[in-house]
C-alpha positions in Angstrom: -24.2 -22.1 4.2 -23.7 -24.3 6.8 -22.4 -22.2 10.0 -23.4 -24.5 12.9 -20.0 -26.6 12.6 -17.5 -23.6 11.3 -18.7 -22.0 15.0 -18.1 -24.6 16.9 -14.5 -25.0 15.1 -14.2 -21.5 15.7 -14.7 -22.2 19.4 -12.3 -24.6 19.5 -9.7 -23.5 17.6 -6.6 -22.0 19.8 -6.2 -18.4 20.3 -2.6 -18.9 19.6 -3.7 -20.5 16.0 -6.2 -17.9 15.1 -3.4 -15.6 15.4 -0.7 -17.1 13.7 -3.4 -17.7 10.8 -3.9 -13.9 10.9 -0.1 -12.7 10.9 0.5 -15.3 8.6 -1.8 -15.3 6.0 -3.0 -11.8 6.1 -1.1 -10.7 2.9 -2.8 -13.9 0.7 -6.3 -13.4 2.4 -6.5 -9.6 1.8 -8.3 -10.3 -1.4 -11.2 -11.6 0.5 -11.1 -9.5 3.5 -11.3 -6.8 1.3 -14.3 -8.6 -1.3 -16.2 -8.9 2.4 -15.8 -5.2 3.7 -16.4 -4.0 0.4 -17.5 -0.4 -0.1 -19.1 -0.3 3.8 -17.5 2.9 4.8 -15.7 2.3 8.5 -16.1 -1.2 8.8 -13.8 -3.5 9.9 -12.8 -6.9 10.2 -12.6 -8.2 13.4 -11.4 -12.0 12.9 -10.5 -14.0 10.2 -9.9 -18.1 9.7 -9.4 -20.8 6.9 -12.1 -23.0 5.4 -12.4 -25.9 3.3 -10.9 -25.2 -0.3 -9.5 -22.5 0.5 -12.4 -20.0 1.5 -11.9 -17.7 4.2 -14.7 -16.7 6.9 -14.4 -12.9 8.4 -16.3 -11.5 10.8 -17.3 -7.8 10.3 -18.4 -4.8 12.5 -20.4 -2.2 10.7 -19.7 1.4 11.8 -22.8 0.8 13.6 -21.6 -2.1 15.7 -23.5 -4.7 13.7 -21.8 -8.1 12.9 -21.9 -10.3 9.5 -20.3 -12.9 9.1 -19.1 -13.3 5.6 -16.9 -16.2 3.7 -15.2 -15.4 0.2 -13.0 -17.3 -1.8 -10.2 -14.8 -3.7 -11.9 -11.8 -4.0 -15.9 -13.0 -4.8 -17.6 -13.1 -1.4 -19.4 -16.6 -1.3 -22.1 -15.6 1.4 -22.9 -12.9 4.0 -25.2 -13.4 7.5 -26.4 -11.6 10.6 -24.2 -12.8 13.3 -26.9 -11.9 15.7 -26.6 -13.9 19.3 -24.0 -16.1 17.6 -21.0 -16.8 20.2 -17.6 -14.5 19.3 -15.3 -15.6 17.2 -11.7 -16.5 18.4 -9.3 -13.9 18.3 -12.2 -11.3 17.9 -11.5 -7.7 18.1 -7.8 -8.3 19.3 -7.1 -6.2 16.2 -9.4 -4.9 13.0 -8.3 -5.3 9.6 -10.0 -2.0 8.0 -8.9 -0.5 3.9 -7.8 3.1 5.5 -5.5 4.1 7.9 -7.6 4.6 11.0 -4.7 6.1 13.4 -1.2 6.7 13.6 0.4 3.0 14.4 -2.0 1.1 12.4 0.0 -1.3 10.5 -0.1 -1.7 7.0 -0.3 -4.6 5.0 1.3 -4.8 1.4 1.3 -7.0 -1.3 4.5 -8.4 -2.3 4.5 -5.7 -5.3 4.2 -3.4 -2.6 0.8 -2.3 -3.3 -1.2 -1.0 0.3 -3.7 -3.8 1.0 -5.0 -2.3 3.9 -4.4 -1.6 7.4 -4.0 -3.6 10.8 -5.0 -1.8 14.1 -6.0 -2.2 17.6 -9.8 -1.9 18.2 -9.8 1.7 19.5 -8.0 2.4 16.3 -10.0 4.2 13.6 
């Protein structure tokens, strides 16, 4: 996986943009968010953008505080990495996108079928 140009993209990109991607498109990236948290208990995702056909990178915290970065296309994660010393992402930890509730005025995010997705919050959330 080639990560050296998606960072600087991510650099570039727009804080506005990253967020509009993420209120956007939460509800059609879930899949993938979720594929990339999958059964880590109380971790969270803490940015999210578009790649090339369609893929989507997210960048995870661990309970522990550790970062991965991982990109999944629909709901089959494509690859996972160590952040490490890597620069933040845009947008990161504004909010966390995390599978359970994690307080009281986390926002959730449904399907159109109105199945619970997951759950939007700020970072002290959860």
């Amino acid at each position: 996986m080639r990560l050296v140009p998606i960072y600087l993209s991510l650099l570039l990109a727009t804080p506005v943009a990253a967020q509009e991607f993420w209120t956007r498109e939460l509800p059609g990236i879930a899949p993938s968010l979720r594929a990339c948290l999958g059964t880590e208990a109380r971790a969270s995702v803490v940015a999210a953008v578009p790649l090339e056909g369609g893929r989507v990178l997210a960048r995870i915290r661990g309970a522990d505080g550790e970062r991965v970065d991982c990109t999944a296309l629909g709901d089959r994660v494509t690859g996972r990495r160590p952040v490490g010393i890597a620069p933040p992402m845009v947008g990161e930890d504004e909010r966390r996108f995390t599978l359970e509730r994690g307080c009281v005025d986390a926002r959730r995010v449904d399907a159109a079928d109105g199945t619970v997705l997951g759950w939007i919050g700020y970072p002290g959330c959860g």
